[in-house]
C-alpha positions in Angstrom: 10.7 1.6 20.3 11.5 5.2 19.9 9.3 8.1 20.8 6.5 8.0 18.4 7.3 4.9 16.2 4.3 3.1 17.9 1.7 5.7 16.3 2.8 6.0 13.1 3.1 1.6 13.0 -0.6 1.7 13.9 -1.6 4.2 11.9 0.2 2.2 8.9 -1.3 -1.0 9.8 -4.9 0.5 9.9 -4.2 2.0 6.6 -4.5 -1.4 5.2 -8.4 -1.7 7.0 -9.5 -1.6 10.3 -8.0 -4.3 12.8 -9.0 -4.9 16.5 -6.2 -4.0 19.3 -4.7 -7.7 19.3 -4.5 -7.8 15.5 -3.0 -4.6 15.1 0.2 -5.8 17.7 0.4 -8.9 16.1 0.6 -7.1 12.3 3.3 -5.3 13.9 5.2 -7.9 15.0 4.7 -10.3 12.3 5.6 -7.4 9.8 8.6 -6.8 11.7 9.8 -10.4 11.9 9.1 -10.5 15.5 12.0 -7.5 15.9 9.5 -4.9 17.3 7.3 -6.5 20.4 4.4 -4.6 20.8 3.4 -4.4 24.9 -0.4 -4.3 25.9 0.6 -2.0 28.3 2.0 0.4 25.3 -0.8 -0.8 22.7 -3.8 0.4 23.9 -2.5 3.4 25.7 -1.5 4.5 21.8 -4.7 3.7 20.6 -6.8 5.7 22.8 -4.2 8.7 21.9 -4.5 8.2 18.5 -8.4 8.6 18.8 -8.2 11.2 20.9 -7.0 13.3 18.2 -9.2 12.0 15.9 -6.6 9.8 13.8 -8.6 6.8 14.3 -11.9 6.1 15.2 -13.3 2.9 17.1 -16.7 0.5 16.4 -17.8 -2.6 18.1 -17.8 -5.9 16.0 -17.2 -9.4 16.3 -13.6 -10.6 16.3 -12.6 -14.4 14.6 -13.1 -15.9 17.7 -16.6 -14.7 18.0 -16.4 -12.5 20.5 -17.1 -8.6 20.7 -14.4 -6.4 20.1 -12.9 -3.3 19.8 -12.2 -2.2 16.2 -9.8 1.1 15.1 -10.1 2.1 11.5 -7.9 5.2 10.0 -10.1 8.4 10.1 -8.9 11.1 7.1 -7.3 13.5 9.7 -5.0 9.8 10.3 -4.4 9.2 6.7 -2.8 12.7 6.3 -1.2 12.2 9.4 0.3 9.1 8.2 1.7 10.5 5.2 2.9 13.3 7.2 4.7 11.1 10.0 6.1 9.0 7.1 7.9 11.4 5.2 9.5 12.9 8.7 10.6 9.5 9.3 12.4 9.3 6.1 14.2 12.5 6.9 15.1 11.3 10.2 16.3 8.4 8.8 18.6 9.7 6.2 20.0 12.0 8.9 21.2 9.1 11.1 22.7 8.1 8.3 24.3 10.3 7.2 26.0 10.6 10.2 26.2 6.7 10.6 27.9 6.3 7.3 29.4 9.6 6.2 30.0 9.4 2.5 
């Protein structure tokens, strides 16, 4: 994945409520049709980043399975950031392609 894209996929996947680490890869990759893989070792690594600068925050609860968890939920500073992180995206993609598929 390129620099970044990990962050602003979690903070989009919390946007739609908060998830515990396992769900949050598997959103990723389900939502991706299994394109993007999402690594432990990269996961959680992100998350404690992302709550670091107070994007996210974390909470104990019980996961499906009955068994304690971790939970992330998007913080306001995160949902601005989102929106922010989206729209850069979008420029950085039109750039690639305009030089991918000059007019």
């Amino acid at each position: 994945m390129l620099q970044g894209t990990l962050d602003l996929l979690i903070l989009k996947t919390l946007a739609l409520g908060p998830a515990h680490g396992h769900t949050i890869g598997y959103a990723i990759e389900r939502q991706s049709d299994e394109v993007l893989q999402v690594e432990h070792g990269s996961l959680y690594p992100a998350l404690h980043r992302l709550e670091d600068r107070d994007w996210i925050a974390s909470f104990w609860g019980t996961s499906e399975n009955n068994r304690r968890a971790r939970y992330y939920r998007l913080t306001p500073a995160g949902r601005k950031q989102l929106e922010e992180q989206t729209n850069r995206w979008d420029e950085i993609v039109r750039a690639i392609n305009r030089i991918l598929r000059p007019a």
